[in-house]
N, C-alpha and C positions, 0 to 999 in steps of 0.2 A: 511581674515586671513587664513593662510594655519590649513588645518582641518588634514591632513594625510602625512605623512612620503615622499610619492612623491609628492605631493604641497607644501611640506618646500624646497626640493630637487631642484623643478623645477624655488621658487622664489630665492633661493642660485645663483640657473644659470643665473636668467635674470638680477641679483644684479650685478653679476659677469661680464656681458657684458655690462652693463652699468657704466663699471668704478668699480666696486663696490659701486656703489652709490645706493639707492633706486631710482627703476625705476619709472618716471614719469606717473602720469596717462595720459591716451589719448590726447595727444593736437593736434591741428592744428599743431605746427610746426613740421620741418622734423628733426629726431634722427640727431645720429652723426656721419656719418657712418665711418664701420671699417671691419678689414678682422680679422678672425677666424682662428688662427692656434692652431689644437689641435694632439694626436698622437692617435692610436686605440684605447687607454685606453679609454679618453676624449671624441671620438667619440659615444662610444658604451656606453657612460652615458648621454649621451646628447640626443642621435636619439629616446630612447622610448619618451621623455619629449616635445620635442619642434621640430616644424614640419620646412621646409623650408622657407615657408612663416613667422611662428612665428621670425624665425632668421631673415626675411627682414625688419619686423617691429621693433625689434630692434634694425637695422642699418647694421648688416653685409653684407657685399654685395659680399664676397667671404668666404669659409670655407675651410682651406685646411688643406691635414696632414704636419708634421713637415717635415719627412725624405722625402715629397716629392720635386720635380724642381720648385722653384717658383722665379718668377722675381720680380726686386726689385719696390716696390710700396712707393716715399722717403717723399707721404705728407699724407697717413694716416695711423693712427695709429693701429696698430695689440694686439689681445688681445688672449692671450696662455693660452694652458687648457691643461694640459700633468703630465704623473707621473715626479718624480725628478730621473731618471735614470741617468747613467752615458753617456748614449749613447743621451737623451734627452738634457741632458746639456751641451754638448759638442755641439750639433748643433745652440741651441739658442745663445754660444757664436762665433759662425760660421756666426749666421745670424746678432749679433751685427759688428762683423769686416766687414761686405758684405755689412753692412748700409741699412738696406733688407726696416726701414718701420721709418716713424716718429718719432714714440716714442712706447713701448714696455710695457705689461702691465701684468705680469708674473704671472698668476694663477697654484699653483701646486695641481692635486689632494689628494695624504697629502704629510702630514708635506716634509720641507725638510730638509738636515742636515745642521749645519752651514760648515763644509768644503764644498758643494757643493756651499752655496751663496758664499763662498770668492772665486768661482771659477771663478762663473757667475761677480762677482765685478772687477777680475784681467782683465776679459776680457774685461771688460766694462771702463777699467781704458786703458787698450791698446787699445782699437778703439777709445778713446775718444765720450764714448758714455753714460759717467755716467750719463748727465739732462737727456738720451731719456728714461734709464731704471724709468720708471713714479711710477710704483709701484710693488710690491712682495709679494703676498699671497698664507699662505694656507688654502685652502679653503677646506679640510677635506669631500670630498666628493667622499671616493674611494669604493662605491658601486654602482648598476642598479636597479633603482626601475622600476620594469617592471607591478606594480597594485597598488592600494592606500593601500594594504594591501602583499603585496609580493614585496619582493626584492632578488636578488643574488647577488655576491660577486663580480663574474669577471665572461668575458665570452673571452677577449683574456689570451693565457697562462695559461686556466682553467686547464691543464695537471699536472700543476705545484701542485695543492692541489686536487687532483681529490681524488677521493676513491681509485682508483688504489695506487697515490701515498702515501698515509697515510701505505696503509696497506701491502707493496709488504714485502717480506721475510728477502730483503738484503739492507733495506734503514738504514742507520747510525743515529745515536744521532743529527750528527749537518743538516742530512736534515729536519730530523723531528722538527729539533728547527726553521729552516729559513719558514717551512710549516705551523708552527702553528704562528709565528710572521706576515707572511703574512696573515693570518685570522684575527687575533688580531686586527691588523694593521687598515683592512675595516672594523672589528665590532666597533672600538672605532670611525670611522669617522662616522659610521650609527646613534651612541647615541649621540655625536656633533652634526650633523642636527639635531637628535629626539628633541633634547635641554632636555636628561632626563637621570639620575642615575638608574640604574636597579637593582631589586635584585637578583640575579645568583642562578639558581639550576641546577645542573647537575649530572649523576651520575658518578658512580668512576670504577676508571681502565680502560677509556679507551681515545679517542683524544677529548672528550668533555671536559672531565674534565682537561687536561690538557691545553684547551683552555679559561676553566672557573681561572684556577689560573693565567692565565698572563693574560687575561682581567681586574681582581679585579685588580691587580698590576698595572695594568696602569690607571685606572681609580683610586683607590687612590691615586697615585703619584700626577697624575695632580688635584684630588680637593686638594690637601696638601699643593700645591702651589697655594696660596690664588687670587695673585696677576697675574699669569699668568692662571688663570683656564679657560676652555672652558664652563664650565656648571653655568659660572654666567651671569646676565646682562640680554638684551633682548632676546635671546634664549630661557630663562626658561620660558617666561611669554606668550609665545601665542601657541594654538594647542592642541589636544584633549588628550595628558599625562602629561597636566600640573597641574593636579587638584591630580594627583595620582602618586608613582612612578609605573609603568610598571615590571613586574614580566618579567624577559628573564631566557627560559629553554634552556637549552643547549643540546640537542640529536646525539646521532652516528646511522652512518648511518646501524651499525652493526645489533643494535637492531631489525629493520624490514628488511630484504632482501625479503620478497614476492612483497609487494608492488611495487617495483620499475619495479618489471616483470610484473606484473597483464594486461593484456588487460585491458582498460576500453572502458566506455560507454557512457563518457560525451564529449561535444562537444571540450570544450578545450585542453582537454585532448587526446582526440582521433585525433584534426590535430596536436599535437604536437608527437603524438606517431608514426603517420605513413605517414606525409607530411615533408617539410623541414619547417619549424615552431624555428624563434629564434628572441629576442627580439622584440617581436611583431610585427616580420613582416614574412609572409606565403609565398613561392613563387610554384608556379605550373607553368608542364608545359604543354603545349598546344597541343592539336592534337593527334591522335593516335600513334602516329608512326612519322619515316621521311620522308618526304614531297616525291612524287614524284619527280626524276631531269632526266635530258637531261643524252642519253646514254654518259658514260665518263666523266660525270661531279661530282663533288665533291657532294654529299649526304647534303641537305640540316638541319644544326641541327633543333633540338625541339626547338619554342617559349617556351618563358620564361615568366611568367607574377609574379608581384610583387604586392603583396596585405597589405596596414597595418591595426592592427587590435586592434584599439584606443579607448580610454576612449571618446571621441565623436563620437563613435556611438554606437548608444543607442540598437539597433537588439543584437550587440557585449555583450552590459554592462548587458541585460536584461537574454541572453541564451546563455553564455558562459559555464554556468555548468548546462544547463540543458540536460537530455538523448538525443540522437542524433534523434529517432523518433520523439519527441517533436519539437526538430527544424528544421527537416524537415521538419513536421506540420507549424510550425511557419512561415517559408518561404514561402510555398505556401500563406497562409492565406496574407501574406503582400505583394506577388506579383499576389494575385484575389483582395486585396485590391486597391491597384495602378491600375491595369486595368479597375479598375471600374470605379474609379475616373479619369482616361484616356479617356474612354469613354460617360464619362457624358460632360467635354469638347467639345468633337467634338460634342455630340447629342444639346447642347446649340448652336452653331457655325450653326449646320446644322438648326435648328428651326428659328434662327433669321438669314439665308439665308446668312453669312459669310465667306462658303466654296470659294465662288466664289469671285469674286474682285468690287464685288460693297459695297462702302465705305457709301453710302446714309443711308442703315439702322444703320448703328452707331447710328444717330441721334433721332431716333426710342428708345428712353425709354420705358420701361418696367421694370416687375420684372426678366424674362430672361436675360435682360442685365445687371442688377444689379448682380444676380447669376455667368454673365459669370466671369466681372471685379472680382470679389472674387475669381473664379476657377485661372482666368490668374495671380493675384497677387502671385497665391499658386505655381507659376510653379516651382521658383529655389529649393523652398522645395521637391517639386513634383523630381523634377530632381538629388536632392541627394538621394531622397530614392532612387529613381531606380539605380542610383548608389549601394547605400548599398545591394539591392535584388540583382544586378548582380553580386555585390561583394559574398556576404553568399551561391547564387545559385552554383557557380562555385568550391568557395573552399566544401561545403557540397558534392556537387556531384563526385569531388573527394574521399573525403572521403567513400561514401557510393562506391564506385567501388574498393576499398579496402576491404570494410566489406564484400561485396559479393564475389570477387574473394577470398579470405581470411578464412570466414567462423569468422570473428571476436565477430558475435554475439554467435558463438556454444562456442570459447572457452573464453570468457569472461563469458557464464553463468559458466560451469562446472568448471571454477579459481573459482567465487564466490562459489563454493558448496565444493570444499576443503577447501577454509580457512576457509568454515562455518560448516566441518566436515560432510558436509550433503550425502548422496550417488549418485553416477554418474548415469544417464543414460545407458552411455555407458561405455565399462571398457576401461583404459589408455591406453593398448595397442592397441585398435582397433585405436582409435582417431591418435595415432601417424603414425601405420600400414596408416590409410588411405591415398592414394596418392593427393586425392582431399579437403584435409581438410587443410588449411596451409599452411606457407612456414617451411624449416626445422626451422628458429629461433621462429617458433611460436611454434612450437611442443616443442624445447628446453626448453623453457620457461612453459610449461604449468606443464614439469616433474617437471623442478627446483620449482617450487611452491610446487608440490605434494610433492617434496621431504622435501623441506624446513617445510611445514606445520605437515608433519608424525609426529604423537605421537611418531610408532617406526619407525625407517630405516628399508627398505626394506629388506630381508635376499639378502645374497653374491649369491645365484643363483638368485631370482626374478632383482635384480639388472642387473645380467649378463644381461637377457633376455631383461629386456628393453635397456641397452645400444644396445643390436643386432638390437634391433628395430632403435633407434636412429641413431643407423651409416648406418642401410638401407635405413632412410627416410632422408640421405644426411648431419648429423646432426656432429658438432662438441662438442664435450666432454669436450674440456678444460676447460670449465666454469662449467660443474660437477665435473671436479677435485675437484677445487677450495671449492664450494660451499659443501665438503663432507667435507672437511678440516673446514673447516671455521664451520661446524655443530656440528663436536666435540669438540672446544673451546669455544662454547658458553654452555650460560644459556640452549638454545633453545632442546637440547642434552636433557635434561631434562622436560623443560617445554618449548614446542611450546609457540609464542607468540599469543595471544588470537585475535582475528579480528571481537569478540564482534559477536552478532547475525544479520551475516550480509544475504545477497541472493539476489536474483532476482526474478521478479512476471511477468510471460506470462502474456500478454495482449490479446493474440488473435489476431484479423485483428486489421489494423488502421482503424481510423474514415474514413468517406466516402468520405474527401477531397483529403487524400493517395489515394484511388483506382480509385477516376473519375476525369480524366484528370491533373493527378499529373505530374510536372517537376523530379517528384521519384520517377521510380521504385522497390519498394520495394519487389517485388517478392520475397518469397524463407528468406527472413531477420526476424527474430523475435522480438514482440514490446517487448522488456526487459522492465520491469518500477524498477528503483533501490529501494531496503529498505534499511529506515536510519541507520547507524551502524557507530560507531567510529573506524576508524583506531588505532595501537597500542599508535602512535605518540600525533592522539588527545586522548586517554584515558588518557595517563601520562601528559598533560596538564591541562586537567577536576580534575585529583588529588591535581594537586599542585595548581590549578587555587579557587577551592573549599576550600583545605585547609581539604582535606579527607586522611584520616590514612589510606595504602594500600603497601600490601610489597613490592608491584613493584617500587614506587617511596620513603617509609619511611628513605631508606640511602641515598637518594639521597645529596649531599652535599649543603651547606648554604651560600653565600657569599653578604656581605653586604657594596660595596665600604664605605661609606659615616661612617662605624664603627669604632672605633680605632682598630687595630691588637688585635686579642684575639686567643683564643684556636680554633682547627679546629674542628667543628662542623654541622649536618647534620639537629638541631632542630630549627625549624624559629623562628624568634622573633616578628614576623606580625602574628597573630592568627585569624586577615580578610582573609574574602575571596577579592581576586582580580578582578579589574574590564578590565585589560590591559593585555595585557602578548602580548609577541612576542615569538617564536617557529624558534628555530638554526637548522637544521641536518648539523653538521659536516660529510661530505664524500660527499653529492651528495642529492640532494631532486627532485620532481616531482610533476609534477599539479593533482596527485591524492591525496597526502596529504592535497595539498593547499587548493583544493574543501571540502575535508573533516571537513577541521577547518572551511572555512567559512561557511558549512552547522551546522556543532556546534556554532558558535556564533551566526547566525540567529536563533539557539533554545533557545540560553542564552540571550534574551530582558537587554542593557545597555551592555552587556560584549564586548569586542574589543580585536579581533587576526592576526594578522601579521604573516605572513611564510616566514624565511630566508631560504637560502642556501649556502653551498659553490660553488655550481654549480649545473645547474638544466638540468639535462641528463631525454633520452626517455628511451626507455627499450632498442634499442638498441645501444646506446650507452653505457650503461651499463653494457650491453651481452660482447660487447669487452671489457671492463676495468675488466672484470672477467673472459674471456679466455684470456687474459694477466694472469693474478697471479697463473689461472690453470698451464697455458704452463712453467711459473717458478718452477712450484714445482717439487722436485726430491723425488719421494719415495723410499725407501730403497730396497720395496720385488721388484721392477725394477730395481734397479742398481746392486743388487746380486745376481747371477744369482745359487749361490751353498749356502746349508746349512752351508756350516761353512767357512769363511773369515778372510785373515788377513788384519787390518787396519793400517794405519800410521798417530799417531797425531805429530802436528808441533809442537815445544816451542811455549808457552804462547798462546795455543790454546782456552781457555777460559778466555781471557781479557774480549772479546766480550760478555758474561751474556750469556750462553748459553740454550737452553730452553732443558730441561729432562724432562720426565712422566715416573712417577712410580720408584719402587725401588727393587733391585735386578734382575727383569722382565723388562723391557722396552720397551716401545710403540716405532715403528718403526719409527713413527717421530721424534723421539725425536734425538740430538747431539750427535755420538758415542763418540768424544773424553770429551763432557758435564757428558757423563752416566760413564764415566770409572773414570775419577776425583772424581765424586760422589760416586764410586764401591770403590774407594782406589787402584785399580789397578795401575792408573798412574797418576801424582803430575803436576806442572805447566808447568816442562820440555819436558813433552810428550812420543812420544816413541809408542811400537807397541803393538797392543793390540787381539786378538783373538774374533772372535764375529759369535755366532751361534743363528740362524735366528729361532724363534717358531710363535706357530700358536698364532692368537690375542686373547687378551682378553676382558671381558665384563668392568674390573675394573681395575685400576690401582693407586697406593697410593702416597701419599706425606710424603716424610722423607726430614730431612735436614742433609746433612752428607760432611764434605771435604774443605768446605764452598759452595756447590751448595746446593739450594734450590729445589728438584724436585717436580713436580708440579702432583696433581691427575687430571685423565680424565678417562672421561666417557667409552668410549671404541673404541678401534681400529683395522684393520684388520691385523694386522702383530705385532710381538713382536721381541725382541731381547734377549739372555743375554750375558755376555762381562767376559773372565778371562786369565792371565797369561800367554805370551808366552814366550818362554826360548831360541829359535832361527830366528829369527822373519828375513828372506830373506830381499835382499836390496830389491830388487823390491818387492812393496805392492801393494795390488788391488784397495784399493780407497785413495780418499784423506781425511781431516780430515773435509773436511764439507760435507761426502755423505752424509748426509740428510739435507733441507733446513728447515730454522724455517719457521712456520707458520707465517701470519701474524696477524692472530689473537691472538698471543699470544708473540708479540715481547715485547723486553723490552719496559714498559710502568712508565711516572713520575705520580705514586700514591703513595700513602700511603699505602705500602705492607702489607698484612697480614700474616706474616710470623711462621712457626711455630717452628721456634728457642725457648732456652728454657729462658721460658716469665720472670723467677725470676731476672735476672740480679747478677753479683759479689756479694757474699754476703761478700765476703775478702775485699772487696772495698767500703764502704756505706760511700759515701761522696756527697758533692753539689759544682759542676765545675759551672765556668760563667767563659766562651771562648770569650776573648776580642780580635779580629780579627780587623786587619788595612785594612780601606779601604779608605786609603786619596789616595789624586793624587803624593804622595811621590814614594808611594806602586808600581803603575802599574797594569794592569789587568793580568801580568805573576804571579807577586807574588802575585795579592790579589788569583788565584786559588790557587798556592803552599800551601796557608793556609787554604783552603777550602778542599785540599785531604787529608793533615793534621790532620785536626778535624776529618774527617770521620776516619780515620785511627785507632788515637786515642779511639773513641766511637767503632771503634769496638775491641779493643785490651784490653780495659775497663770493655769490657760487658756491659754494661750501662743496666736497670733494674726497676724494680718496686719496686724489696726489693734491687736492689743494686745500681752505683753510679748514681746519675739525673745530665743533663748536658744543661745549656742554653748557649744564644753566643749572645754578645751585638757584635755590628760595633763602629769603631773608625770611626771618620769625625769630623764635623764641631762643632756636638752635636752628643753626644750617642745614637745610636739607637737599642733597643731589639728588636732581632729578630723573636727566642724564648724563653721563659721561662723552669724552672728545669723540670714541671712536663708533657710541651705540647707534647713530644715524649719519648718512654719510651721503643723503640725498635730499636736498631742499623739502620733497614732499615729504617725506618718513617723517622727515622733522617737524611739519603743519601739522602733520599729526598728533605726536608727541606735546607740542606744545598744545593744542587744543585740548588738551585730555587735562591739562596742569588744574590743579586742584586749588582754590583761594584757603589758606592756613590761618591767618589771624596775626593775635599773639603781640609781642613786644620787637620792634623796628633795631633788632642787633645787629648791623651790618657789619660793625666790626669784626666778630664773631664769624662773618661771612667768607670775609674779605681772607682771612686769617687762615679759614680752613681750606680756601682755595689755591695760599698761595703753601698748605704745608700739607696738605691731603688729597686734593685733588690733582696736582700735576705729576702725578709720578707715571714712570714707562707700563706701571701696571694699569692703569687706569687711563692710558693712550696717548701721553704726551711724546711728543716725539724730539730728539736729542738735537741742538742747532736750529729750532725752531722757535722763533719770537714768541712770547709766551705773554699774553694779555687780559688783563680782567675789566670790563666792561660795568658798571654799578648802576644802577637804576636806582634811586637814590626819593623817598617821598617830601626830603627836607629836616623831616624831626628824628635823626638815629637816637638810641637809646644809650649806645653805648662811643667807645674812642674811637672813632673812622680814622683821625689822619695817623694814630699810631701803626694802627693795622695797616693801612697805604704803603707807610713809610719801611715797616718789614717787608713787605712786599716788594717794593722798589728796590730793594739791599740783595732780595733774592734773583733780580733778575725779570722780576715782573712788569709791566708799563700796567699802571690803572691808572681808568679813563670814569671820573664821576659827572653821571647824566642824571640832570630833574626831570621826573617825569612828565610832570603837567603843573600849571596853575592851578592851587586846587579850587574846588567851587566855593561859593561862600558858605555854605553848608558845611562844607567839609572842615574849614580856616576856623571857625566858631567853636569848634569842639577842642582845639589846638591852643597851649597856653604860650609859647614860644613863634607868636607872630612874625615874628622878624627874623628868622633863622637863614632864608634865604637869601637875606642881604648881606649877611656874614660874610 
């Protein structure tokens, strides 16, 4: 019975190749054999799990990719493992016309849409090929378990959800929506395999949390569908989160940016940080240098060699996280082990006169030939360990020719003693100054820590002086842009994140197996021995895992698929501690967190942790996805080059939510033509505006004025302020977006805390329920038209605590409440709320609607409030299904007023599909 998340994974696959049938145990007879067509996706979920061999013994006897040249093979049968692209589907009805294979056995890694089966069908109806297509599943497995305890997301088109791209300046609404559905998308296939319901914590305002609310949303949807649910049946009943639901936190990766830089010191961690190291497999290459060649010949490349680095074997499984002295300790000891036992053979062989070729003493019993028969039975074992030693000797010894050239040990200890606050040795700029210490992205790395971890920022000259250093020691800055940006938008501005009491313990020499006749020389390297200490990542785990009060995680948000829809809320309703949890970092995670956690569960005897990712980057792949977002940012004190500027804002310059700090004064990052709307200077239409450059400030306020929202911040190195020009030349000096948003502060789907004034209309105290059409009448054009509508509405309203409360049931099949009077009570919560609304379909019963709001929804539990005009608002697409004015007319008798609104003209598209033309004239 599969015990962990990559052993459900792994028997999914061998189900999958076997028809989907449960695969046969062992027998005598021979499988059934078949060819393997999968696309990169498929591949790189397949290769950590099941080795080449394992796929012969399940019958494959070819593995190929899709978009590869394959000749037709017409008597057996082919079994597909590919995402459902458009580029995917298109080829497999390519290979149904080609007649490529027997018969066709269509695994998709998820879900697929039904236009895409009617595609694969038409096709399969024109090659006359419908008996071969045998069967079509989805098999919901669009993640890489790469440990029994870690998994990531995707490793091709990782670009596509990278931290880069969550967080760059100038990414739009609808990419951030296709970014977070593609996360969604593999987290719901991860809890499919888990066979388990989770409870969601995450925090708020940033891409967690907005991956925490379209996870619940799908994960309710499909338990709500009884009949078609993935989380019933035999999946829930076998595996070790079956007894429990599974606590899943949800983290950004914004939270820690030290760690992903940190030099480390553990084994797995250190070949992935500074070898080519990716789904467990290591490849090195050979030799010093290029080979010597014949004068005029072509320069011979580097061997290559390829190493994988599997849960069978046991050197791997035992000292993957232990410090790199240890296992280089460890190595030897098992390659003075093996040559002992090497050598006791041959001393047996040479006693009992074997060397030679005389066969007579065979017959010669003894206890020495009894010994030997036991050593020769041992040999294929004998023969893989030495395998595995020559395996661990080669990639270790790499490794350790990096720490030495590199000096990896000096500046892993002195990272560990910033984020432990502790004092350096040596001072920062010697270490960078030195030429022999580092390469320039180690140096970069060791600042951005320092900087990151500083209680306070550096002053604007200590700053200067080290960037001088930095660009002598060959060093790119883009990724200190970035990361000074990114320091004023957060929490961290304030309070550094904490890295618990962490350091390193000198050990002195190694043991005497290092220094006499080691395959290591360890010259000159220090024994570091790690102290246990919690990353920020495992702290806010151990909080919510424990079930401990702590203000770092107390707002964290609450989501409980399996709940009915209620008010949003931060307070759990489980008062146990957890025995499960799985650990998300949205942006990008690392095998220094992952070792962390599982060094915390190993403290916690019964507890069980999982580490996801959306992609699992080294440092320096990391380094570049952050001198990307440096290189994007425009700062204003560089693009202006004089104290006082004329700018030119375009019409409808702030549709886009533009980001301001501060008021009246202006943080230099901030939108000029954002800060002038906000000033009153200039209105939607734009126009030209005057802007004279001041020295920065420590503080900066938040007003709401114009309808922008300016926002406070910590502090920044350049300010602005903006007034009234009265001759404004054609030619202006900048455009209207000289300054770029940060992206730590781009517009984000939370629950705004806005500081609008919190009373609401008090001319207005009334109780709205916004009955919104969202049948298949409607269309997804108009059901938005009604969705920008409402918001319009709520905010022309004021909507309020002492003024009007406003819920919104959905029209369909049956009445759906979305929210209720009292769940939002601030114009923005509510932009929110409505943006998230879901299109339903279905049959246009408004009746039904109207009916349940005037006998269900107004009641004191559900926030109506006593003496208050009580009104239903109907959005109405023209064709109801069912009796509207009877429902009205109860309504009216109970004290209701309802107000019927058409939503739009429909298109002629729309009118064409509609048999009751004239409805509207009624």
């Amino acid at each position: 019975m599969a015990t962990s998340v990559r052993e459900k994974q792994t028997v999914a696959l061998k189900r999958m190749l076997n028809f989907n049938s449960p695969p046969l145990k062992k027998t005598a007879a021979e499988p059934v054999w078949k060819v393997l067509i999968y696309d990169r996706f498929g591949q790189d979920i397949i290769s950590p799990l099941l080795s080449v061999k394992e796929l012969r013994d399940m019958g494959i006897t070819l593995h190929l990719l899709l978009h590869s040249d394959r000749d037709p093979i017409p008597d057996v049968p082919a079994v597909y493992f590919l995402m459902p692209t458009e580029e995917n589907i298109d080829r497999i009805c390519q290979d149904l016309r080609n007649q490529l294979y027997e018969s066709y056995y269509l695994n998709f890694i998820s879900a697929i849409s039904r236009s895409k089966l009617e595609d694969i069908a038409s096709a399969a109806l024109a090659a006359n090929a419908v008996t071969q297509v045998t069967k079509v599943f989805d098999q919901y497995l669009n993640f890489i378990s790469l440990e029994d305890d870690m998994f990531i997301l995707c490793h091709q088109n990782k670009e596509l959800i990278s931290y880069h791209a969550i967080n760059r300046a100038d990414i739009q609404d609808t990419d951030m929506e296709a970014i977070m559905d593609t996360v969604v998308d593999s987290l719901f296939c991860f809890f499919v395999t888990l066979g388990a319901v989770p409870i969601i914590r995450c925090p708020r305002g940033n891409a967690a949390e907005m991956v925490a609310v379209k996870l619940d949303k799908k994960l309710r949807e499909n338990l709500r569908d009884a009949r078609n649910s993935l989380f019933t049946g035999d999946g829930m009943t076998g595996g070790q989160f079956s007894f429990q639901r599974p606590l899943f936190v949800l983290a950004d990766r914004n939270m820690d940016m030290a760690t992903p830089l940190h030099h480390t010191w553990t084994y797995q961690a250190l070949i992935h940080d500074v070898l080519d190291f990716h789904l467990n497999r290591v490849v090195l290459e050979e030799g010093g240098g290029m080979e010597a060649s014949p004068a005029g010949a072509r320069p011979k490349k580097k061997a290559r060699k390829t190493y994988d680095l599997t849960a069978a074997d046991s050197f791997w499984q035992k000292h993957k996280g232990s410090p790199f002295p240890e296992v280089a300790e460890s190595v030897q000891e098992e390659l003075d082990a093996y040559r002992a036992q090497e050598d006791e053979v041959k001393r047996l062989k040479s006693i009992m006169g074997l060397e030679g070729e005389d066969e007579g003493a065979i017959s010669m019993l003894s206890d020495n030939t009894a010994k030997l028969t036991s050593a020769v039975s041992s040999l294929p074992e004998l023969l893989e360990k030495k395998r595995l030693i020559d395996l661990h000797t080669n990639v270790a010894t790499a490794v350790l020719d990096h720490i030495k050239s590199r000096k990896l040990d000096v500046y892993f200890e002195y990272e560990e003693k910033l984020m432990s606050k502790l004092t350096l040795d040596k001072s920062l700029l010697d270490i960078i100054s030195d030429p022999d210490a580092g390469t320039p992205e180690d140096k970069i790395r060791l600042f951005l820590i320092f900087y990151i971890t500083a209680q306070q920022a550096p002053s604007e000259s200590d700053l200067e002086q080290y960037k001088k250093a930095l660009v002598d020691a060959g060093c790119d800055l883009s990724s200190l842009n970035y990361i000074k940006q990114w320091k004023a938008f957060t929490k961290m501005a304030t309070a550094p994140a904490n890295y618990g009491n962490s350091g390193v313990r000198p050990m002195g020499l190694f043991s005497r197996v290092m220094n006499t006749g080691s395959q290591f020389v360890m010259e000159g390297v220090k024994n570091l021995v790690l102290k246990q200490h919690n990353l920020p990542v495992t702290r806010i785990l151990d909080n919510l895992m424990e079930m401990k009060s702590h203000p770092e995680t107390d707002d964290y948000r609450y989501f409980d698929p399996k709940m009915l829809r209620g008010s949003e809320s931060s307070i759990p309703r489980n008062k146990n501690p957890f025995q499960e949890a799985i650990v998300f970092v949205v942006g990008g995670g690392n095998y220094i967190e992952y070792q962390n956690l599982v060094d915390y569960s190993k403290s916690k005897p019964g507890r069980k942790v999982l580490y996801g990712c959306s992609e699992l980057f080294n440092a320096s792949q990391f380094m570049k996805q952050l001198a990307q977002l440096g290189q994007k940012i425009i700062n204003l004190n560089v693009n202006l080059n004089q104290d006082e500027v004329l700018v030119l804002c375009p019409p409808d310059c702030v549709q886009v939510r533009p980001s301001v700090f501060g008021s009246v004064v202006y943080a230099a990052i901030s939108s000029i033509c954002g800060a002038a709307v906000h000033r009153g200077i200039l209105d939607a239409s734009g126009g030209p505006v005057r802007l004279q450059k001041q020295e920065g400030r420590l503080s900066y306020i938040s007003s709401y004025a114009n309808g922008i929202h300016s926002q406070a911040l910590h502090q920044w190195t350049a300010s602005f302020q903006l007034s009234k020009t009265v001759d404004a030349p054609l030619e202006l000096t900048s455009s209207a977006k000289a300054t770029a948003q940060p992206a730590a502060i781009q517009p984000e789907k939370k629950v705004m805390k806005s500081s609008v004034k919190q009373g609401g209309n008090k001319d207005c105290q009334m109780d709205i329920a916004m009955v919104i059409d969202s049948s298949s009448n409607i269309g997804q054009r108009r059901f938005n038209l009604q969705k920008n509508f409402v918001a319009k509405l709520a905010a022309m309203l004021r909507i309020g605590p002492t003024g009007p409360h406003l819920g919104l049931i959905q029209t369909s099949d049956s009445p759906r409440t979305e929210f209720l009077l009292t769940n939002f009570t601030k114009p923005k919560e509510l932009l929110f709320a409505i943006k998230e609304l879901d299109y339903l379909g279905g049959d246009t019963n408004t009746g039904k609607a109207i009916m349940h709001a005037a006998e269900e929804f107004f009641t004191p539990g559900n926030g109506a409030r006593r003496g208050h005009p009580r009104v239903v608002m109907v959005l109405i697409d023209g064709w109801p299904s069912d009796d509207v004015e009877r429902a009205a007319m109860l309504a009216r008798e109970s004290g209701i007023n309802v107000f019927m609104v058409s939503v739009s003209k429909p298109a002629s598209e729309e009118l064409s599909m509609v048999q009751d033309k004239d409805f509207l004239k009624k």
